[in-house]
C-alpha positions in Angstrom: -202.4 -70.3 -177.2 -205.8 -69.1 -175.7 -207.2 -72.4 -175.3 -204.0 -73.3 -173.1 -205.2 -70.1 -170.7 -208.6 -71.8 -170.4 -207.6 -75.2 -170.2 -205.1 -74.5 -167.0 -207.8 -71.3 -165.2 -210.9 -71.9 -166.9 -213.2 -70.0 -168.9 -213.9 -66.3 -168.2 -217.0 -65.4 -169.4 -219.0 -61.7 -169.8 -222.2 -61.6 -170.8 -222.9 -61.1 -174.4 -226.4 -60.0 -174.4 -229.3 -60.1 -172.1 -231.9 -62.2 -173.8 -234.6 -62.3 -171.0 -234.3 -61.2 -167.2 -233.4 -64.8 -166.4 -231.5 -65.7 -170.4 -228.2 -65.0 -171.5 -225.4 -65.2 -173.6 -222.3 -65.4 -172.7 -218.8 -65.5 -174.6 -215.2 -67.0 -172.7 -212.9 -63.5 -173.3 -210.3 -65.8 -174.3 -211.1 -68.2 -176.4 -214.4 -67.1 -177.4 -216.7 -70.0 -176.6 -220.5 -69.0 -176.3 -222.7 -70.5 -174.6 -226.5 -69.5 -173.1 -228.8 -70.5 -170.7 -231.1 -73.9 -171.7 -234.5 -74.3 -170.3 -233.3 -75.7 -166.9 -231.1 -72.8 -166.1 -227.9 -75.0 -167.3 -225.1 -73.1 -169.6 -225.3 -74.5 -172.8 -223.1 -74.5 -176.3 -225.0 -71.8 -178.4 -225.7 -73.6 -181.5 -227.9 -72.3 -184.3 -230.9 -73.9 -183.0 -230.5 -71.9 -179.6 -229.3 -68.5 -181.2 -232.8 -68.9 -182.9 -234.5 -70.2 -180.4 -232.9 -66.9 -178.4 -233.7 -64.4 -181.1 -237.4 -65.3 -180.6 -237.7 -65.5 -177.3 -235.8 -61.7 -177.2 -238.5 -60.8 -179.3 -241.2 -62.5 -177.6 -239.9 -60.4 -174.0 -239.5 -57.3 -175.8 -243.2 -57.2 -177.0 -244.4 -58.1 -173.5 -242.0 -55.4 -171.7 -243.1 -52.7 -174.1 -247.2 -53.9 -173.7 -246.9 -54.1 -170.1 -245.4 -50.1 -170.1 -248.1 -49.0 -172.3 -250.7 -50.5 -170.2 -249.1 -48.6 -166.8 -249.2 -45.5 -168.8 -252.7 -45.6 -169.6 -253.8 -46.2 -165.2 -251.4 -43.3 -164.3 -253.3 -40.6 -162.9 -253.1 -37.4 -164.6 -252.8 -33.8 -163.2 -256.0 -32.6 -162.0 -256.4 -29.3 -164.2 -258.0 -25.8 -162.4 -261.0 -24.4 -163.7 -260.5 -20.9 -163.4 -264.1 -18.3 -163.8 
């Protein structure tokens, strides 16, 4: 019965999990079909190969994200201290 909900108003899909700013998962609340975001932008099935393919680039952006705060950190002026006699 929830493919007959899809098949006569479509799919209704959330996103699932944020895999980059511009990669996604997504899930259809009723029926549960996931698909992603290929390498043109398309929505795609989410087979194996691109839950994997996902899983790494997560990892690649997280590193990145995390290098790119450290980095800011480091040019941030701090407080200029008082000498006090």
């Amino acid at each position: 019965m929830k493919n007959i909900h899809c098949m006569v108003f479509g799919h209704d899909y959330k996103v699932t999990r944020n895999v980059t700013y511009h990669v996604k998962e997504y899930t259809c609340k009723n029926c549960k079909k996931e698909l992603t975001t290929s390498s043109n932008g398309n929505l795609v099935e989410l087979t194996p190969k691109f839950k994997e393919i996902n899983d790494v680039l997560e990892r690649i952006h997280h590193k990145r994200i995390l290098r790119i705060s450290k980095k800011q950190n480091k040019n941030t002026p701090k407080e200029p201290r008082l000498l006090i006699a």
